[in-house]
RODO-2510 file (C-alpha; in nm, 4 decimals, decimal comma):
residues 396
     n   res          X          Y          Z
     1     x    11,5954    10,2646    12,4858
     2     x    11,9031    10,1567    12,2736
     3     x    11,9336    10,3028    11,9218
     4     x    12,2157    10,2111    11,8107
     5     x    12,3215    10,0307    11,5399
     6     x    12,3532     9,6659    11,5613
     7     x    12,6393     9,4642    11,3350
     8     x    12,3348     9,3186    11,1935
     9     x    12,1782     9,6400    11,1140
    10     x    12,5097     9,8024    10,9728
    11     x    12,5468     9,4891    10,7312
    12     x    12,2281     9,5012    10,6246
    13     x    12,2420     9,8831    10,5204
    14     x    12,5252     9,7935    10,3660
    15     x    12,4182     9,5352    10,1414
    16     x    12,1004     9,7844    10,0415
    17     x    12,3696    10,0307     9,9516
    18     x    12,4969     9,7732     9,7438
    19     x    12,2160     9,6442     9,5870
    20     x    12,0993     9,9841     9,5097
    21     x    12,4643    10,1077     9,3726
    22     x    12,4481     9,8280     9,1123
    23     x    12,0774     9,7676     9,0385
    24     x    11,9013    10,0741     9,0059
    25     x    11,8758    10,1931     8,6362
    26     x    12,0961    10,4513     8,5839
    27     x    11,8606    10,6604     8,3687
    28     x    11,6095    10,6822     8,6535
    29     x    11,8267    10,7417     8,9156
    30     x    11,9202    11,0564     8,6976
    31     x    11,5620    11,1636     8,6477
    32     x    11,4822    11,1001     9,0487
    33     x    11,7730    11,3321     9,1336
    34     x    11,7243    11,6040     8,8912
    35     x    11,3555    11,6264     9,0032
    36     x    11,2419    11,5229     8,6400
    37     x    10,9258    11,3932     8,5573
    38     x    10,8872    11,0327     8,6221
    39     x    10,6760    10,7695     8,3235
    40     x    10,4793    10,4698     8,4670
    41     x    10,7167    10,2267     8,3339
    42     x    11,0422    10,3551     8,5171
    43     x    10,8360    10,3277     8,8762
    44     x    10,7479     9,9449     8,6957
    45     x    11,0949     9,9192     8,6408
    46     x    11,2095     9,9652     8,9451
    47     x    10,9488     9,7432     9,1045
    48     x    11,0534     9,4585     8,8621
    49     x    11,4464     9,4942     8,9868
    50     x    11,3263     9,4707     9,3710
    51     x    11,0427     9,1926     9,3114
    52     x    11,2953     8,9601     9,1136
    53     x    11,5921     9,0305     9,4178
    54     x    11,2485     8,8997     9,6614
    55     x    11,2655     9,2733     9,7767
    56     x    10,9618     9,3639     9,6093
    57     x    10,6845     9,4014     9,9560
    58     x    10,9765     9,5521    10,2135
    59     x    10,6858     9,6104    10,4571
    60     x    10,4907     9,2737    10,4094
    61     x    10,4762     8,9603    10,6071
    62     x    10,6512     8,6462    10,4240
    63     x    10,2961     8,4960    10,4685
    64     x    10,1936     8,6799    10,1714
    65     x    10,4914     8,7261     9,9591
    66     x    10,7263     8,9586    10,1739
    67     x    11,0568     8,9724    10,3173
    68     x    10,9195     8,9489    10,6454
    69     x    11,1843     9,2531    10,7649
    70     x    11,1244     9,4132    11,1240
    71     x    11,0695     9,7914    11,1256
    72     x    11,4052     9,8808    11,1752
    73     x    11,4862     9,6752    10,8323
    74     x    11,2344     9,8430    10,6799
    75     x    11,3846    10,1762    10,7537
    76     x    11,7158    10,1379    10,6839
    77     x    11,5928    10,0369    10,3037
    78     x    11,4006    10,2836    10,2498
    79     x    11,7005    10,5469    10,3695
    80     x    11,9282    10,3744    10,1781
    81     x    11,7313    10,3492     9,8233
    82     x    11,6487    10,7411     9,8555
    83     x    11,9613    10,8168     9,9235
    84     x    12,0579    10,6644     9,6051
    85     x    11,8346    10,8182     9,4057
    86     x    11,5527    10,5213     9,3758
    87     x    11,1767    10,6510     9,3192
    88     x    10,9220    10,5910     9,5798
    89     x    10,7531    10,2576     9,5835
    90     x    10,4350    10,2888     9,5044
    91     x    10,2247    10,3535     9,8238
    92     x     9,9055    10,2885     9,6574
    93     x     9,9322     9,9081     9,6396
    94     x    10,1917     9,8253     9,8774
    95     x    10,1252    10,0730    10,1521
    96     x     9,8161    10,1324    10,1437
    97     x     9,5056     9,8837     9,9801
    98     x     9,8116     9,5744    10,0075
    99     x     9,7738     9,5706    10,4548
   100     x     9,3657     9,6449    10,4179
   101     x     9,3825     9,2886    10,2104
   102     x     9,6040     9,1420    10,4385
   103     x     9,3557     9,2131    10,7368
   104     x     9,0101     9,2277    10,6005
   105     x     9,0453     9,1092    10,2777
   106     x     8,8671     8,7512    10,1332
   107     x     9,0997     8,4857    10,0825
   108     x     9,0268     8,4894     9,7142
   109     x     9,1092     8,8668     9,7145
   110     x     9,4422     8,7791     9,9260
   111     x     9,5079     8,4790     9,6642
   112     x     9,4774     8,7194     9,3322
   113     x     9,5333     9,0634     9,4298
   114     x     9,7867     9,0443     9,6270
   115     x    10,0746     8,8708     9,4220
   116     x    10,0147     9,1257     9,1383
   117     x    10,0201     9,4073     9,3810
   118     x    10,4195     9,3066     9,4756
   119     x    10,5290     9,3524     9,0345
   120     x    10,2969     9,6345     8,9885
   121     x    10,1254     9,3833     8,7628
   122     x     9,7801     9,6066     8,8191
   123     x     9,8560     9,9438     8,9434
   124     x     9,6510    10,1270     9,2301
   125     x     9,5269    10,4441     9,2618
   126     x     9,3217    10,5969     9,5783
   127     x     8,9016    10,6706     9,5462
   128     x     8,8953    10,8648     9,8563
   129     x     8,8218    11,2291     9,8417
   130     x     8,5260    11,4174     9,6620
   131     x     8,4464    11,7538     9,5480
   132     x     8,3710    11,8930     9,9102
   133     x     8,4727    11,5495    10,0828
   134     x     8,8340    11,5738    10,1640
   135     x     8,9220    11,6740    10,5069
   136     x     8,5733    11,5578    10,5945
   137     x     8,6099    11,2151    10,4464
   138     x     8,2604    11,0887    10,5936
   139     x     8,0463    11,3314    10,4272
   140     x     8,1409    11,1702    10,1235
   141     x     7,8574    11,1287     9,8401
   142     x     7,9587    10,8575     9,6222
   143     x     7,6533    10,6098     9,6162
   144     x     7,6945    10,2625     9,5756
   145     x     7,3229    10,0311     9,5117
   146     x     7,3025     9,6858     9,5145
   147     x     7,1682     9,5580     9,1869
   148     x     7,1464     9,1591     9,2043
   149     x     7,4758     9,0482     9,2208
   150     x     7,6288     9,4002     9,1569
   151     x     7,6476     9,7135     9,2816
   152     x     7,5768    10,0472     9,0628
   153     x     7,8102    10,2879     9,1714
   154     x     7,7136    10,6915     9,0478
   155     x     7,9369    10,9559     9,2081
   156     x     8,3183    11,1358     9,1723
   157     x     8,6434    11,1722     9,3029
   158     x     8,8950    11,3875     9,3190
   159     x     9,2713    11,4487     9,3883
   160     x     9,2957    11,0879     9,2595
   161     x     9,6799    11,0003     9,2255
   162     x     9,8020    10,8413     8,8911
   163     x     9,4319    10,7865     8,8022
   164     x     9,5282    10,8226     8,4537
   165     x     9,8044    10,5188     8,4969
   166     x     9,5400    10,2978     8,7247
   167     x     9,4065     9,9216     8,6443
   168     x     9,2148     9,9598     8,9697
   169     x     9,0514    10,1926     9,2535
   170     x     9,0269    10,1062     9,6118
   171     x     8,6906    10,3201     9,6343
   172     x     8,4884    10,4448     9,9526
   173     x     8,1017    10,4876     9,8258
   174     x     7,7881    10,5028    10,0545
   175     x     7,5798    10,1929    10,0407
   176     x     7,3231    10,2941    10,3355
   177     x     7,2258    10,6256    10,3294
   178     x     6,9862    10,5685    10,6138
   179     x     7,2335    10,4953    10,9703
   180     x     7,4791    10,7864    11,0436
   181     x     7,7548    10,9000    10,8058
   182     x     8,0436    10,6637    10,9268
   183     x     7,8577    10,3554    10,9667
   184     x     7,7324    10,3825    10,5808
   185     x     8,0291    10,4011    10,3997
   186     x     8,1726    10,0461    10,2537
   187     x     8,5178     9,9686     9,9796
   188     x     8,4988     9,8831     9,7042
   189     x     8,7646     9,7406     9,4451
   190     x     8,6450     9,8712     9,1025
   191     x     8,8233     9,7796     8,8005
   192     x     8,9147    10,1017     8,6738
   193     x     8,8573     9,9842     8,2866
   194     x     8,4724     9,9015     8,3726
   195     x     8,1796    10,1618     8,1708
   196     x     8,1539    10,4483     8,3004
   197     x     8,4380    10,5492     8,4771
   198     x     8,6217    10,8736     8,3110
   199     x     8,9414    11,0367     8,4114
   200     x     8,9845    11,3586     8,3791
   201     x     9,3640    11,5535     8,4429
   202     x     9,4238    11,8352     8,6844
   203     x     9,7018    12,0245     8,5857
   204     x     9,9199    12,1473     8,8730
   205     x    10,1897    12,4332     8,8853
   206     x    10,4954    12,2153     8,7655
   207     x    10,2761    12,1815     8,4498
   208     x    10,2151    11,8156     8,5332
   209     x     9,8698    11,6357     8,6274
   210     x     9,9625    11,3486     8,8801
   211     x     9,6403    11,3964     8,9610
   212     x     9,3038    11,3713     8,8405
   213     x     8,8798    11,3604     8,8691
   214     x     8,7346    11,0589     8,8264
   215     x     8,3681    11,0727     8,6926
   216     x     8,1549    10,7106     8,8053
   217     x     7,8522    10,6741     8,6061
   218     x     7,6461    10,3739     8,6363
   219     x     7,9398    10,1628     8,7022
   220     x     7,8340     9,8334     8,8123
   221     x     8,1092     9,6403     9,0285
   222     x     8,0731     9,2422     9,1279
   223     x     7,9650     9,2429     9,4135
   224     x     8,2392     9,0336     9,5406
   225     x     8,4744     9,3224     9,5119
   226     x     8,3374     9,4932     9,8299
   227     x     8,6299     9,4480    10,1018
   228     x     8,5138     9,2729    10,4391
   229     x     8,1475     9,3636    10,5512
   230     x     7,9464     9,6420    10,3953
   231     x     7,8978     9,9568    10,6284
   232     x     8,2797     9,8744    10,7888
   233     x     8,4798    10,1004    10,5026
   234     x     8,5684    10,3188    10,7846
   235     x     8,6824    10,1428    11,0287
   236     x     8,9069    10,0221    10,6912
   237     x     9,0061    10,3747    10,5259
   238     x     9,1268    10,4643    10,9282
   239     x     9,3768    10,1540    10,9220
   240     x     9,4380    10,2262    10,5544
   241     x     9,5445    10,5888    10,6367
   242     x     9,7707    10,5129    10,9321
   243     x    10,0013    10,3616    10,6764
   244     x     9,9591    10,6154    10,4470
   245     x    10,0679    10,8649    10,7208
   246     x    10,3450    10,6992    10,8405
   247     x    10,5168    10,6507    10,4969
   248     x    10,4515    11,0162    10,4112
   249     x    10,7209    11,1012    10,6596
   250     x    10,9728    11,0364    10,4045
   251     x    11,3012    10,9679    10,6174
   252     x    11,4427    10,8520    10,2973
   253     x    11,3364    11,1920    10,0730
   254     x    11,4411    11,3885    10,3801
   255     x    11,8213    11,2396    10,3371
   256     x    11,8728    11,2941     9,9947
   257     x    11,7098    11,6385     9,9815
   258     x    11,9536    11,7628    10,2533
   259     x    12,2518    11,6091    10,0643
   260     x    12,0976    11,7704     9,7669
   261     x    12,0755    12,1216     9,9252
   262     x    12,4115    12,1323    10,0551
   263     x    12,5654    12,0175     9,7796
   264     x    12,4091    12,3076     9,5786
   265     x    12,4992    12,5270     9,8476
   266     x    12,8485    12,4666     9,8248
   267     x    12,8770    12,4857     9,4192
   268     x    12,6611    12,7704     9,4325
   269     x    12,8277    13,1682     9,4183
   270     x    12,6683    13,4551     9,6755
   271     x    12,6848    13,8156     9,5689
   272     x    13,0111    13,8224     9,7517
   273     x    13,1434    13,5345     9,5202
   274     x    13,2192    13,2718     9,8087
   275     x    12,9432    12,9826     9,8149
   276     x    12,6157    13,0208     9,9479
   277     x    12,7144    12,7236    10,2247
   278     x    12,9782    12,9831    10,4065
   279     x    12,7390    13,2729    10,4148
   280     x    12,6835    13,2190    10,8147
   281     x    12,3107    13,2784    10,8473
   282     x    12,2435    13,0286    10,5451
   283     x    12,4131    12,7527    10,7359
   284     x    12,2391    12,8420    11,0254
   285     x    11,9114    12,7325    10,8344
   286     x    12,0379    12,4582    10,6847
   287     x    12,1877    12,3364    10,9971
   288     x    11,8458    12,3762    11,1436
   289     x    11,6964    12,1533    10,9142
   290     x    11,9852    11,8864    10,9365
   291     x    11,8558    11,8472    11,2767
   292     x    11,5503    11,8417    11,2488
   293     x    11,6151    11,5392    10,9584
   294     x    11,8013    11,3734    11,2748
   295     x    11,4820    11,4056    11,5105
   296     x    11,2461    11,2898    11,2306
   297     x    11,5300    10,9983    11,2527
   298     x    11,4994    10,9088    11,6421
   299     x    11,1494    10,9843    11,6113
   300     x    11,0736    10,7171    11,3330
   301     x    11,3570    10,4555    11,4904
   302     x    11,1761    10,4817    11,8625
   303     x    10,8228    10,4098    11,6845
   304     x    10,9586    10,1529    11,4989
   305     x    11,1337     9,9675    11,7773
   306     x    10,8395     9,9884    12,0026
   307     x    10,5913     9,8913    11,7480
   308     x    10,7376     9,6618    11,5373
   309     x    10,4741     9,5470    11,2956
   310     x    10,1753     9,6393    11,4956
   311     x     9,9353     9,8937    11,3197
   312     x    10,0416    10,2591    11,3433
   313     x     9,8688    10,4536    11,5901
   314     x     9,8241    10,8713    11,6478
   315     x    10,2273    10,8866    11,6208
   316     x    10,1497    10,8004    11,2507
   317     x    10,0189    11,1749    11,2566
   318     x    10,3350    11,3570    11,4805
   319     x    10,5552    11,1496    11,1775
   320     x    10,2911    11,2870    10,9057
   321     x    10,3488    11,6638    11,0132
   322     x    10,6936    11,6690    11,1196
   323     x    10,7947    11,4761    10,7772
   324     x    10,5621    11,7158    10,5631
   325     x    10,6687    12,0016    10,7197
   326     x    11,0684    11,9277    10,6696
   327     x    11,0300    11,7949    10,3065
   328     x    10,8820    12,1905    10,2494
   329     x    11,1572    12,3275    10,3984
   330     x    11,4276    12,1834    10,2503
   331     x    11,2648    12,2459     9,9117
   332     x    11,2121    12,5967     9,9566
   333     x    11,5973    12,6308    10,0723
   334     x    11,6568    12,4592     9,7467
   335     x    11,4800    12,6871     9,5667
   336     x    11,5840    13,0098     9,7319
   337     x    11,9657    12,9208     9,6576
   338     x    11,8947    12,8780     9,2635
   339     x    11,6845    13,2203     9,2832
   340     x    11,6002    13,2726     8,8984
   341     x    11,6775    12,9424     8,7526
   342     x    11,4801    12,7405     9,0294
   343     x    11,2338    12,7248     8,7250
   344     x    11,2337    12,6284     8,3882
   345     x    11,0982    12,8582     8,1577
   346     x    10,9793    12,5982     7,9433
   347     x    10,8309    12,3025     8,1384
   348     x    10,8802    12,0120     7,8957
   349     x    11,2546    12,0439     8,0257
   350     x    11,1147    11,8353     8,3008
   351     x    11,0394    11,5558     8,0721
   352     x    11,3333    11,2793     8,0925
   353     x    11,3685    11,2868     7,7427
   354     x    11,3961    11,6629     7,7125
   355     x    11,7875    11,8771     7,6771
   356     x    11,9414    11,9173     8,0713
   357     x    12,1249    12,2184     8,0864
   358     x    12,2124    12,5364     8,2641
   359     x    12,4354    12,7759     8,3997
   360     x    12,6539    12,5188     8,5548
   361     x    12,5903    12,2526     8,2811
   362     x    12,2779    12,1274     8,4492
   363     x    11,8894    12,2830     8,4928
   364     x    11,7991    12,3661     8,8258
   365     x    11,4458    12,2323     8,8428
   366     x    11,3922    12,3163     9,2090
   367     x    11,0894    12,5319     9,1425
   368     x    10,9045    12,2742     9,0377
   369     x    10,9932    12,0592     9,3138
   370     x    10,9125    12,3313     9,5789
   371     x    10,5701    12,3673     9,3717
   372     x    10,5235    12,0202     9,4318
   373     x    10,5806    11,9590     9,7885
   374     x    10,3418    12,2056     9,8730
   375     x    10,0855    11,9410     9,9167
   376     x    10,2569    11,7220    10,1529
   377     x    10,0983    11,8933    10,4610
   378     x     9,7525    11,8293    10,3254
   379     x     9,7543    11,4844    10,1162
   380     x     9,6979    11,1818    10,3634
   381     x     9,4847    11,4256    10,5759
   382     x     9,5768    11,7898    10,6136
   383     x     9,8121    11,9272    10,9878
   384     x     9,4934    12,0310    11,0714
   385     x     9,3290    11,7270    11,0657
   386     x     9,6507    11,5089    11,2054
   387     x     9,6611    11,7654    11,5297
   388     x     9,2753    11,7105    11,5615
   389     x     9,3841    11,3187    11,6091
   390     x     9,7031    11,3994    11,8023
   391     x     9,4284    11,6083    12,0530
   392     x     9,1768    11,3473    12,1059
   393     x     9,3781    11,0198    12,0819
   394     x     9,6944    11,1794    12,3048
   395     x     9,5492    11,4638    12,5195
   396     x     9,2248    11,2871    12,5561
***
């Protein structure tokens, strides 16, 4: 297989790098590579910049607003906008309930969900895992009754990502409780403003609450809102994860993180008073990660070019691990070279409007990205689960 670079492809990253250099708002490029905390309106922000360039659905089919790029395009922007400091699209819509539409969804669900999705015009948040329902997604408990031309949904969720920031849910519930746990389970769309739904914030060890519980309570949803056929929301959430998977690699976060970590190597003093980046067994480590960053690379490019826009199959999982894994790693060597000012003893100095300073004129807020990346191996679907897949879909 060829992986090199064509002269299309190396003009292309190159006009990203551009485009990125000269569009992205300098104040939350500056949060993104500090590791501050992030508002809803600078991800909105950064959505309205792409959607106006027509960059705003880099994974999407023209068809339905896209640019239509091949994989390999696809990569190279999102490499290119980490590297430069740009916050992660939102997965939510684009990623993740944005293909489900595409596939299953009505045409009148295509025709007004769908353009919004691309400006963040409503935001999306995930209704997938319960108290006791995560790993096990089909055990799920979240009832959903059909009530005329509604249904009544009664249940909760958990885990639920930017809940508190959320105009809608893309929500597995049980509507038959009678045929075998898989074959029950149905999406719905559920306007996250309707009665009865309550968000509640889980705090997390950075001091933030990304995520959230979300109590339903007699919430009655049109019943127009269900996606395809009732009983089919698994054979749905399974396509809808594969993406998910896949962009949890993180190529892009991978890149920048690395630059990030040697850079604070080298500006960073050992006990011996040279920097931490020529103490030999350090740069043995981060050499070791640098490579693996470059296999994550040939992995992702090889999956691309073979699959082009087809949907992503068990190598969605390999990417899910391997890109997990590294993101931990390079955090933790983050962390380990900052020692006691990885944290910040007070943790409003991750707010972006909060004083940035420290020992070398800037905070080090690695802690509380180490804290954070903790949960990449198990949002998405935990290793465990991902090798389960790996087992029966590879090794039969």
């Amino acid at each position: 297989m060829q992986l090199n670079w064509t002269p299309e492809e190396r003009h292309f990253r190159q006009e990203v790098r551009d485009f990125a250099a000269t569009h992205l708002p300098a104040d939350i490029r500056a949060k993104v590579m500090r590791h501050q905390r992030l508002r809803r309106d600078d991800y909105v922000r950064w959505h309205h910049v792409l959607a106006d360039h027509g960059w705003g659905a880099p994974t999407w089919p023209e068809e339905f607003g896209g640019t239509g790029w091949n994989a390999i395009e696809r990569l190279i922007f999102e490499v290119e906008c980490f590297s430069a400091g740009a916050p992660r699209l939102l997965p939510f819509g684009l990623a993740m309930i944005g293909p489900v539409l595409m596939k299953y969804g009505s045409p009148q669900q295509q025709r007004e969900l769908l353009p919004r999705i691309i400006r963040v015009d409503d935001w999306w948040c995930q209704g997938y895992s319960e108290p006791g329902s995560g790993s096990d997604l089909a055990s799920l408990k979240t009832r959903a009754e059909l009530d005329g031309d509604h249904y009544v949904v009664n249940g909760q969720k958990i885990w639920t990502t930017f809940a508190q920031w959320a105009d809608h849910m893309f929500c597995l519930v049980r509507t038959d409780p009678d045929v075998k746990p898989q074959a029950g389970i149905s999406m719905l769309l559920i306007d996250m403003r309707t009665p009865g739904v309550t968000v509640r914030p889980i705090k997390t060890l950075d001091g933030g609450h990304d995520v959230n519980e979300v109590f339903l309570e007699n919430v009655r949803v049109p019943a127009n809102n269900i996606v395809g056929e009732p009983g089919k929301g698994w054979t749905y959430a399974k396509y809808l994860l594969g993406h998910e998977r896949t962009s949890i690699a993180g190529l892009g976060h991978c890149h920048r993180e690395l630059r990030a970590l040697k850079e604070l190597a080298a500006r960073t003093r050992g006990s011996d008073g040279r920097p931490i980046l020529q103490d030999s067994r350090f740069l043995d480590r981060v050499s070791r990660v640098e490579v693996d960053v470059m296999a994550l690379e040939m992995l992702l490019l090889r999956v691309a070019a073979a699959r082009g826009a087809a949907a992503p199959g068990p190598e969605a999982s390999v990417l899910k691990i391997r890109g997990s894994e590294i993101q931990q790693q390079l955090a933790q060597l983050q962390m380990e070279i900052a020692g006691p000012d990885a944290w910040p003893y007070d943790p409003e100095w991750l707010e972006a409007d909060a004083p940035w300073h420290g020992p070398d004129g800037e905070l080090s807020a690695t802690g509380a990205g180490y804290a954070d990346m903790r949960k990449t191996t198990i949002y998405g679907g935990s290793t465990e689960v991902q090798k389960g897949i790996i087992a029966r879909m590879i090794l039969g």
